[in-house]
C-alpha positions in Angstrom: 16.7 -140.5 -189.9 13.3 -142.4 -190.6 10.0 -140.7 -190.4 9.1 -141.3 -187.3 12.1 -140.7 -185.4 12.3 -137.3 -187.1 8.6 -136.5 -185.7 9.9 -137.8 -182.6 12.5 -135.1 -182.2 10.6 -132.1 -183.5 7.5 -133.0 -180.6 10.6 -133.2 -177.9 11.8 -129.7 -178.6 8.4 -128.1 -179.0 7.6 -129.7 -175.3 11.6 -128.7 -174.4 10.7 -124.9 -175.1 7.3 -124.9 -173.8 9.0 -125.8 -170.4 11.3 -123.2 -170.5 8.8 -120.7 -171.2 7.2 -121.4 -168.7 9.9 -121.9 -166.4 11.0 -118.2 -167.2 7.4 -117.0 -167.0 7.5 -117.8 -163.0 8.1 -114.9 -160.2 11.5 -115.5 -158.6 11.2 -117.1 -155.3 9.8 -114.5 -152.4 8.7 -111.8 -154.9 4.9 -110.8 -155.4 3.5 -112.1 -158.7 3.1 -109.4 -161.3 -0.4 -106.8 -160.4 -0.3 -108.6 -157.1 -1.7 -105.9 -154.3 1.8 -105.4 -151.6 1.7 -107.1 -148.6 -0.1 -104.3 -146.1 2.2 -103.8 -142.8 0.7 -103.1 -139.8 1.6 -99.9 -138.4 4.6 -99.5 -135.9 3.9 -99.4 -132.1 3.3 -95.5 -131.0 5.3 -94.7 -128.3 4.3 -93.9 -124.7 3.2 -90.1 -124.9 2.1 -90.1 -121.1 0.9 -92.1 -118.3 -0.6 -90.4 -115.3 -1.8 -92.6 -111.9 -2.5 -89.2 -109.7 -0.8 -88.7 -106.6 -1.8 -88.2 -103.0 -2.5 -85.1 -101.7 -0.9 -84.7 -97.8 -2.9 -82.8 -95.9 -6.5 -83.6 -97.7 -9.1 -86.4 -96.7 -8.8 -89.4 -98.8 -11.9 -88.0 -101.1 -11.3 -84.5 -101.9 -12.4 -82.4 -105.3 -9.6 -83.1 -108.3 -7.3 -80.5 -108.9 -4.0 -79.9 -110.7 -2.2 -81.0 -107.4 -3.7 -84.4 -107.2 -1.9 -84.9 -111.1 1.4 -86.7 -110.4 2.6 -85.7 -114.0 4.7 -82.8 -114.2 4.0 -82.5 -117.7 0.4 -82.3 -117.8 -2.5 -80.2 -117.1 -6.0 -80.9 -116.2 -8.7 -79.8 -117.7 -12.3 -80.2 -116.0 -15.3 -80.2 -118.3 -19.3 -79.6 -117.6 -21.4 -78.2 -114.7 -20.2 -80.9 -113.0 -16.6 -81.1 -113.9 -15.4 -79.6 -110.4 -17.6 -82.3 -108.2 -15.0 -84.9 -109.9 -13.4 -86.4 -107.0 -9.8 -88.0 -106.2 -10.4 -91.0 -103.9 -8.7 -93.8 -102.6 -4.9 -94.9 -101.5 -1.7 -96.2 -103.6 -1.2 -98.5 -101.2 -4.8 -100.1 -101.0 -5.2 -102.9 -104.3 -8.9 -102.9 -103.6 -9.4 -99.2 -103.6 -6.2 -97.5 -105.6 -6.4 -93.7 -106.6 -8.6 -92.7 -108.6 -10.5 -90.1 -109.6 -14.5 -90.8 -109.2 -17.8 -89.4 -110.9 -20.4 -90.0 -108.4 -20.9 -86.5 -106.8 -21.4 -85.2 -110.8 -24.8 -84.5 -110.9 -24.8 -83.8 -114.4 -22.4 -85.9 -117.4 -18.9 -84.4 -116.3 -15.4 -84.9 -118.2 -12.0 -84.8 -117.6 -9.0 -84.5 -119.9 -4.6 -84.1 -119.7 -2.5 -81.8 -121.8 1.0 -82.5 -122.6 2.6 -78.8 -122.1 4.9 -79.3 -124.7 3.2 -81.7 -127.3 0.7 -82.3 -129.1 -0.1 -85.8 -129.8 -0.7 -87.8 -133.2 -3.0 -90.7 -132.7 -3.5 -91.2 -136.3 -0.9 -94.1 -137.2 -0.7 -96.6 -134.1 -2.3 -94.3 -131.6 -3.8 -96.0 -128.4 -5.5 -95.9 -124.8 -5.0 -98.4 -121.9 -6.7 -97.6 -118.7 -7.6 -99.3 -115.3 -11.2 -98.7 -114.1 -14.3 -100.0 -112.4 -17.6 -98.8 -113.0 -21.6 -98.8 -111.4 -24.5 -99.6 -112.7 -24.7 -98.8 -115.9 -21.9 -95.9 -116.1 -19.4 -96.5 -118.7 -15.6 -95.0 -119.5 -15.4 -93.5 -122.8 -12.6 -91.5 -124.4 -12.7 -87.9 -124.8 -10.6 -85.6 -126.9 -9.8 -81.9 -128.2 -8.6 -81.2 -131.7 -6.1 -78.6 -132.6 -9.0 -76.5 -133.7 -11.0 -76.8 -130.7 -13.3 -79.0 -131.2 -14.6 -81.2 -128.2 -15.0 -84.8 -129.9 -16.7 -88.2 -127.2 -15.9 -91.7 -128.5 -18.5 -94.6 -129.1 -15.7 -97.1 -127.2 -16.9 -97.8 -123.9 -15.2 -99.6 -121.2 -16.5 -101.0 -117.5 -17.0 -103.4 -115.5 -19.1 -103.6 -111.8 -16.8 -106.6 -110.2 -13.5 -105.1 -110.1 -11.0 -102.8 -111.6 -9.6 -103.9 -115.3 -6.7 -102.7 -117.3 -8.5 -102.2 -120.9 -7.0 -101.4 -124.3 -7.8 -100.3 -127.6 -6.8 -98.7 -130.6 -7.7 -94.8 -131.5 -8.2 -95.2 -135.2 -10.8 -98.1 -134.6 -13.3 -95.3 -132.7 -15.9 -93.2 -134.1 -16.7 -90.1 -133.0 -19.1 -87.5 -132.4 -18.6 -83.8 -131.3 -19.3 -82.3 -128.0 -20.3 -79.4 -126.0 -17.7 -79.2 -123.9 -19.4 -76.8 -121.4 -22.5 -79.5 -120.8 -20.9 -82.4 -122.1 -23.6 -83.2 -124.5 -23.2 -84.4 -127.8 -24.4 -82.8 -131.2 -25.1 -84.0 -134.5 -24.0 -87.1 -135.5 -21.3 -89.8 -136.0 -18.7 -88.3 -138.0 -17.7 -90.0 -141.4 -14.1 -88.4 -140.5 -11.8 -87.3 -138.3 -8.1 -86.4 -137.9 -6.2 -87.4 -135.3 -3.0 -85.9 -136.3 -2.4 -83.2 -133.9 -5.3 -83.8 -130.4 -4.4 -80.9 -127.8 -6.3 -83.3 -125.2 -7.4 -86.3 -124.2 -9.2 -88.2 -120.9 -12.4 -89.5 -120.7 -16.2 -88.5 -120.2 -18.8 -90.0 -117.8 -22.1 -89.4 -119.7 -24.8 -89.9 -117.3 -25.0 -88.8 -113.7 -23.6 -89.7 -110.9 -25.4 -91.5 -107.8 -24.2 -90.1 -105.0 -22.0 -92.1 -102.4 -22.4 -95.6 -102.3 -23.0 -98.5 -106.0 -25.3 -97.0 -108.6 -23.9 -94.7 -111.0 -20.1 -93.5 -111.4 -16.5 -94.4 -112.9 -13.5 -94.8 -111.1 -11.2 -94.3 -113.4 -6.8 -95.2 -112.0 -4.2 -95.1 -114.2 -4.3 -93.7 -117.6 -1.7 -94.3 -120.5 -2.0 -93.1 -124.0 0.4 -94.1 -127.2 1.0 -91.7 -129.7 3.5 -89.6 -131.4 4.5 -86.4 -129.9 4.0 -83.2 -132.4 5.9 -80.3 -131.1 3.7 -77.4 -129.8 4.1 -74.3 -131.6 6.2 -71.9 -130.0 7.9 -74.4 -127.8 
C-alpha cells in the first residue's frame, strides 16, 4: 500500500468513528435530551362538585327574601353574610329567558354575600378547581367569588365578572385568583392581598356583592342564576 492510500484509510476510519460517536451520542427518538426540564402536564379536569339554579317557591311573590327553600340542591346549605345578607332577594321565573331565577342584591343596603355548603364534602380547589356562573350586573356592581377555609377564615377574590346588556355564562380557574380576607359579618376586607392561600379543603363558596345595592329599578346590584363549581370532593369529618 503506497503512501497516500495508507493516509487515505486511516482519515476514513477516524471520520467512520467520529460518526458513530456521534450517532450513539443522540437521545433515542421521543425521549427528553439529557438535563432537559419534563414536559409540564396540565392538570386533569375537576369534577362537578355542585351546581345549584334555585327553585321556585309556590306560594311566594316572584321577589321574595332568599332562604334555604328557594335552594333547589338537596345537598347544600345557604349561608347569608353581612347586615344586608337577609335583604338578598330570589327573583324572577325558570320559564322566563329574559328574566330566569336568580337571586338579586339590590335591596342590600350595605356589601352583602352569599355562599353554599356541601353537607357532606369539603371541596379541593387547589389542582383544577373552577367557577362558571350566569349573571347580569348594574352600573358598576360586579360578581366576585367568595369563600370559607376549613379554619374559618372568610377570603373575597380579585376576579370579577358582569356585564349590564344581558346575562353571560362566565368561567375561570380558582388557582388563577388572589385573595384577600374578609369580615364576614360586614363584608369588608382587611389587610392585604395574600401572597398564599390553600385551597385544599374550602367549607364554602358563592359570591360577594361589594358595594350597595340601588333599590328597585338599573343602578346598582347582581343577579346572579346558575352557579357551578369544579373541584374535588374531601370527605367531611365525621361523615
Amino acid at each position: 500500500m503506497s503512501r497516500f492510500s495508507a493516509l487515505v484509510f486511516t482519515l476514513s476510519l477516524i471520520v467512520l468513528g467520529m460518526t458513530c460517536t456521534a450517532f450513539a451520542q443522540q437521545p433515542a427518538q421521543g425521549a427528553a435530551p439529557a438535563g432537559a426540564t419534563p414536559e409540564r402536564r396540565p392538570p386533569a379536569p375537576a369534577p362537578l362538585f355542585f351546581r345549584e339554579e334555585w327553585k321556585q317557591v309556590t306560594g311566594l311573590p316572584t321577589e321574595h327574601p332568599i332562604t334555604q327553600v328557594g335552594v333547589a340542591n338537596p345537598n347544600l346549605d345557604l349561608k347569608l353574610y353581612g347586615v344586608s345578607g337577609k335583604d338578598i332577594q330570589e327573583n324572577g321565573l325558570p320559564t322566563n329567558p329574559a328574566n330566569p331565577l336568580h337571586v338579586w342584591t339590590g335591596l342590600c343596603e350595605g356589601p352583602c354575600a352569599l355562599t353554599l355548603r356541601e353537607k357532606n364534602n369539603y371541596v379541593d380547589l387547589a389542582d383544577g378547581g373552577k367557577i362558571r356562573w350566569y349573571i347580569k350586573v348594574s352600573g358598576f356592581h360586579q360578581v366576585r367569588p367568595f369563600i370559607k377555609l376549613l379554619d374559618g377564615t372568610y377570603l373575597l377574590g380579585d376576579h370579577a365578572d358582569g356585564t349590564v346588556s344581558d346575562y353571560h355564562p362566565y368561567e375561570f380557574s380558582l388557582p388563577d385568583v388572589r385573595w384577600i380576607k374578609m369580615d364576614a359579618n360586614k363584608v369588608w376586607t382587611r389587610g392585604n392581598l395574600l401572597e398564599k392561600v390553600d385551597l385544599s379543603k374550602v367549607d364554602e363558596i358563592g359570591f360577594a356583592d361589594i358595594i350597595p345595592g340601588s333599590g328597585h329599578g338599573d343602578g346598582g346590584y347582581v343577579d346572579v342564576g346558575w352557579i357551578e363549581v369544579y373541584g374535588k370532593p374531601v370527605k367531611r369529618e365525621g361523615k
